[in-house]
N, C-alpha and C positions, 0 to 999 in steps of 0.2 A: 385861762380862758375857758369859756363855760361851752362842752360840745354840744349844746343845745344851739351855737351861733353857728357851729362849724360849716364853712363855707363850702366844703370840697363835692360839690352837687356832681355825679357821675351821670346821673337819668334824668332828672327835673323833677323830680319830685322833691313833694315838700322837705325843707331841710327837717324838722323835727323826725319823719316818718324815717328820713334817711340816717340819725342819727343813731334811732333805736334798732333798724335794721344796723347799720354796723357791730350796735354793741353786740347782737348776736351773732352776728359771723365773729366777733373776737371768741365770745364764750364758748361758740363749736369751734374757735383753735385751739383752744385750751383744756378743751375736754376728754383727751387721751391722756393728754400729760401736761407739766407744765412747760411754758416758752416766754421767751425772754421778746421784748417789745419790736427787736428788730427779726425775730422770724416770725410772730404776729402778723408784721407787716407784709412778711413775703406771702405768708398763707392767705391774706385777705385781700392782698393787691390793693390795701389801704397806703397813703403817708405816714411814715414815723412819728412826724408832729401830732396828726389826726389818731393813729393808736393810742400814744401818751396820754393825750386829754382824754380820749374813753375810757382808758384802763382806769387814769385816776378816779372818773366818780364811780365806775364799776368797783373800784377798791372801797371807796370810801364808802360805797350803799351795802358793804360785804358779798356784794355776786361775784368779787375774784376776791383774792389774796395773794401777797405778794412771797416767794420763796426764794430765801440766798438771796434777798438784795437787789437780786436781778431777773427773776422768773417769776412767772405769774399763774397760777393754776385756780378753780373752779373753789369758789369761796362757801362760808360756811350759809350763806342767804337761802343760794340753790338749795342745799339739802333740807333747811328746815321745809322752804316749802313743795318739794318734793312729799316728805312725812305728811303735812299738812293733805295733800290734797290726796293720798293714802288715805291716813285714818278716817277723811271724811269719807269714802266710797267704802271704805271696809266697817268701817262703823256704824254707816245707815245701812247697808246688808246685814251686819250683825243683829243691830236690831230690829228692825221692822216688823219681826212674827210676835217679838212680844209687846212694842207699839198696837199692832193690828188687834192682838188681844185684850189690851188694855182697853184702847176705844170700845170693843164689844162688851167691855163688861162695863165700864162705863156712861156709855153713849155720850161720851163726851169728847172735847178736841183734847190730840194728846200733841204733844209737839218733842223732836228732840234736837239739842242744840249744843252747840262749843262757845266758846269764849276766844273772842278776838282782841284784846285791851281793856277799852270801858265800854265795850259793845258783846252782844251778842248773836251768833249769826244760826238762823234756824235749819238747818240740815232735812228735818220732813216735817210733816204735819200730815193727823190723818185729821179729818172732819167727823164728830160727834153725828148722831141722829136726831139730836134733837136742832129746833128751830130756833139756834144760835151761829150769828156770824162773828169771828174774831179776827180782827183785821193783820194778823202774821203771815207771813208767805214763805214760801221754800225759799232760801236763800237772804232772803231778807235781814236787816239788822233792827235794832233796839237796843237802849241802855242798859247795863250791865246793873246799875242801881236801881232800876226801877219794874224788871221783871222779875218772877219767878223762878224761871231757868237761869237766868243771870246772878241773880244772889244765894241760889243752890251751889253755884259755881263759885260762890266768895268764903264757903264754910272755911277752907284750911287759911284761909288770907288773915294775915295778922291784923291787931286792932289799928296801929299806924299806920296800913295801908289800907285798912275800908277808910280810916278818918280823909288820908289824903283823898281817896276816891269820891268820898262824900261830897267834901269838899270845894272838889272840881265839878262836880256833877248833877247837884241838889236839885239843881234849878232843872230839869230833867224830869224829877218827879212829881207828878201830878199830886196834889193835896200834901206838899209835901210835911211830912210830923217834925221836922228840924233833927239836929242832928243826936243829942241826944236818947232820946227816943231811936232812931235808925240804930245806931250804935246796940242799941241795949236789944232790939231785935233781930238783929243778925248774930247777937250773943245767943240769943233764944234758939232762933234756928242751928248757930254753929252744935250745942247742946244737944239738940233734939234727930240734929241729922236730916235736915227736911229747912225749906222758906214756902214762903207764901207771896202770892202779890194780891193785896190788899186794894187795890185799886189803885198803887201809885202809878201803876203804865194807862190805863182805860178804866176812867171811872167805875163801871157797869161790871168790872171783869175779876173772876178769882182763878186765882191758880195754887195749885199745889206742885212743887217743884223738891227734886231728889236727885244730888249728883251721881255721876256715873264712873268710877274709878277703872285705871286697868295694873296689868299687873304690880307695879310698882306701886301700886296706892294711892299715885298721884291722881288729882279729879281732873277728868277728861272730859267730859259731858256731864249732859244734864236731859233729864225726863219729866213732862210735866203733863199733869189734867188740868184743863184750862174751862168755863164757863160764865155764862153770866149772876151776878149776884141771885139772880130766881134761883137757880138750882144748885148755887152752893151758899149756904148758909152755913154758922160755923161748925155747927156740929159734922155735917159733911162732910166739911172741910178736914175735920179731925180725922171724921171715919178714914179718907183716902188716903191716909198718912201711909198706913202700912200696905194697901196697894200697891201705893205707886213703887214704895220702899222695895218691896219682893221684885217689881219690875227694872229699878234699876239694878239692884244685885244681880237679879239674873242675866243683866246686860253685862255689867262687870265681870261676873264669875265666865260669862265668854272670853270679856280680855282677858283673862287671866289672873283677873283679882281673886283672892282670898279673906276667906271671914264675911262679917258680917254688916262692918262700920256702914255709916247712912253715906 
């Protein structure tokens, strides 16, 4: 049975509202130690029946796990996004002085972002001086295929899985060049340590994008000069390669990273 139907309404309030309220009073029983369904229920002054069905999608969505068969403790879901919502408040602290400096020496929009699947989710944004609007917003998403910070974010990603992403995703990309072509320029960029967004997200729009790695080397973020095709033209486009490059190292070499890789 699905506890999305569960009947056991204690206040009148809606049943979905009171579903999700339960599943939390289970996870703060479980968050000292783990307990088995029937002290669950004593701690929550829920039904056994009503436990069981919650525990089970809480198992199955990973926010618990089950131990010895019979006990249940705080699952592996919690933690990532615990980390998640860490690095992002420690990570836009981290950055933001050499964000802020970039925009001044640019007078351009700078933006920095993470990777959520086949999305991207932007974390800040400062606004350039010049008399350009770009439609991204703090918090916001965008395809992973078709911005800048998103395919700075695909450099370590193997060619079977940019193909599968492509794939899935194409139709996303504004003007899109087919797949070949994409292929062969995320090889360019994987090379070069740097992408571009050529106008596949907003016509009008260029971006220079440079992931942001931390200690492990794995790619965390991403930093990017963003304008409209007036003020980047390709040669600019070139020039900001190694700007933006010293801005992400410098963000990296806070996490922790090492060397010099793009």
């Amino acid at each position: 049975m699905d506890p999305m139907n569960d009947s056991d309404d204690k206040d009148g309030r809606p049943q979905r509202s009171q579903t999700l309220v339960r599943g939390l009073e289970i996870m703060d029983a479980v968050a000292d130690r783990s307990r088995t369904i029937a002290e669950i229920a004593t701690l929550t002054g829920l039904t056994y029946p009503t436990v069981h069905r919650i525990v089970s999608v809480l198992v199955e969505r990973r926010y618990l796990k089950a131990e010895n068969g019979r006990e249940f403790a705080l699952g592996p879901r919690l933690i990532e996004l615990g980390f998640s919502a860490y690095s992002r408040t420690d990570m836009v602290r981290i950055a933001r002085p050499f964000l802020e400096a970039l925009s001044r020496q640019t007078r351009d929009t700078v933006h920095l972002a993470q990777r959520e699947g086949s999305e991207v989710v932007y974390l800040d944004k400062l606004r350039g001086t010049r008399p350009v609007e770009i439609s991204s917003r703090i918090g916001g998403r965008k395809p992973v295929v078709s911005t800048g910070v998103g395919k700075a974010m695909l450099l370590d990603d193997s060619e079977p899985a940019l193909t599968e992403l492509y794939r899935r995703d194409h139709t996303l990309i504004v003007n899109d060049c087919g797949e070949p072509q994409w292929l062969s320029l995320m090889r360019d960029y994987r090379a070069g340590g740097f992408a571009y967004d050529l106008g596949e997200d907003e016509p009008s729009i260029r971006c220079v994008a440079v992931p942001i790695r931390d200690v492990t080397g794995r790619i965390v973020a991403s930093v990017s000069v963003s304008s409209t095709v007036d003020y980047m033209d390709p040669e600019r486009m070139q020039a900001l390669i190694p700007e933006v490059k010293a801005v992400a190292l410098a963000i990296s070499q806070e996490l922790g990273a090492k060397g010099t890789r793009g």
